[in-house]
C-alpha positions, 0 to 999 in steps of 0.5 A: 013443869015445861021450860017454858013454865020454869022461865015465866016463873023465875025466881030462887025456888025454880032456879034451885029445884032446876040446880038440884035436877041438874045434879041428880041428872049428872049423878045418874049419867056418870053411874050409867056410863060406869056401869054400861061402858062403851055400849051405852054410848052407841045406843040410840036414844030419841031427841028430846021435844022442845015446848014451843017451836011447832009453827013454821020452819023458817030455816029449812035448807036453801032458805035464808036463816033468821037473824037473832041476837042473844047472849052466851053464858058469860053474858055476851051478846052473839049476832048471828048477822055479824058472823055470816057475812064473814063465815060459815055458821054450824048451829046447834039447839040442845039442853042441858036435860037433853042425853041425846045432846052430850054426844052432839055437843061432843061431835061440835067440840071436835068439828070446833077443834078441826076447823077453829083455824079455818073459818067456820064459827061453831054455837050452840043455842041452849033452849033452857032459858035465861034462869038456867044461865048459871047452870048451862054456863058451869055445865060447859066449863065442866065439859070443857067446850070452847065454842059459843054457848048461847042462851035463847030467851023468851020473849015478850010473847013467851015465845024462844026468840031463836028456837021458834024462829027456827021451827026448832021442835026437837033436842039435838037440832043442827044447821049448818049456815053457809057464808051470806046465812042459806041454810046447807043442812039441818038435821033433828036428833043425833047427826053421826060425826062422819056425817057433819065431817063430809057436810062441813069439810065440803063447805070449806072446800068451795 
């Protein structure tokens, strides 16, 4: 079943079958980083397709990122338009089904704890849906993010209100929003933590 299913179904059934993939999901993840250690976590593994999000990118660098409104998993709403006059932005789209997004979700908690005094808002938009708020919102207290979690929806037209404004095809997707919202970097699939570091760190410095 795609997410984009899973969402127009709703309901107690979907939501609970999703709980119980989250936790088998879990389960294999800890037992797999047992048993490989440190090597699993440098192994390279292929972003994961978006449903949805194949028409034009409309947030391409030096173009001017689409505004969005949604809320994050406590149920607060997040405007992109009122963060960007004031900061930059760095964005991620990931889910919570999505390996290569751990290791993502880490570097911008990192990114968040280094620059968290100096202008910059850090969010991450899950592509799960509206359904899965619950499960996104534990999954982050479990890590321990402390940046936005936001959660995109789909709209009247089943289409991701962000991600497809986006062009978002893939998990891991990551932009970087300078102040008045053009679009400095954007990269699908694993970016390397030195990588964001020189991006974000010469942003702030102009």
């Amino acid at each position: 079943m795609s997410r984009r299913s899973a969402v127009r179904e709703g309901g107690s059934v979907v939501t609970a079958l999703m709980e119980a993939r989250l936790l088998a999901f879990a389960a294999i993840l800890s037992l797999l980083s047992l048993s490989v250690g440190a090597v699993a976590a440098e192994r390279e593994t292929p972003p994961i397709a978006v449903h949805g999000g194949e028409g034009t990118r409309l947030a391409e660098p030096g173009m001017i990122a689409p505004d969005f409104t949604v809320l994050d998993v406590e149920g607060h709403p997040f405007r992109l338009s009122e963060e960007l006059p004031r900061k930059p932005v760095l964005l991620l789209f990931w889910s919570v089904f999505c390996d290569p997004c751990r290791a993502e979700m880490a570097t911008l908690q990192k990114a968040h704890d280094k620059y968290a005094g100096r202008d910059l808002t850090v969010a991450a938009v899950a592509v799960d849906g509206d359904p899965l708020r619950n499960i996104i919102g534990g999954f982050a207290r479990q890590e321990g993010y402390t940046f936005k979690v936001l959660v995109d929806e789909l709209d009247a037209a089943e289409r991701w209100k962000v991600a497809d404004a986006y062009g978002v095809a893939v998990t891991p997707t990551l932009l970087l929003l300078e102040k008045g919202g053009k679009v400095l970097h954007r990269k699908g699939g694993k970016t390397r933590e030195d990588e964001l570091e020189k991006a974000v760190s010469s942003l702030l410095e102009k």
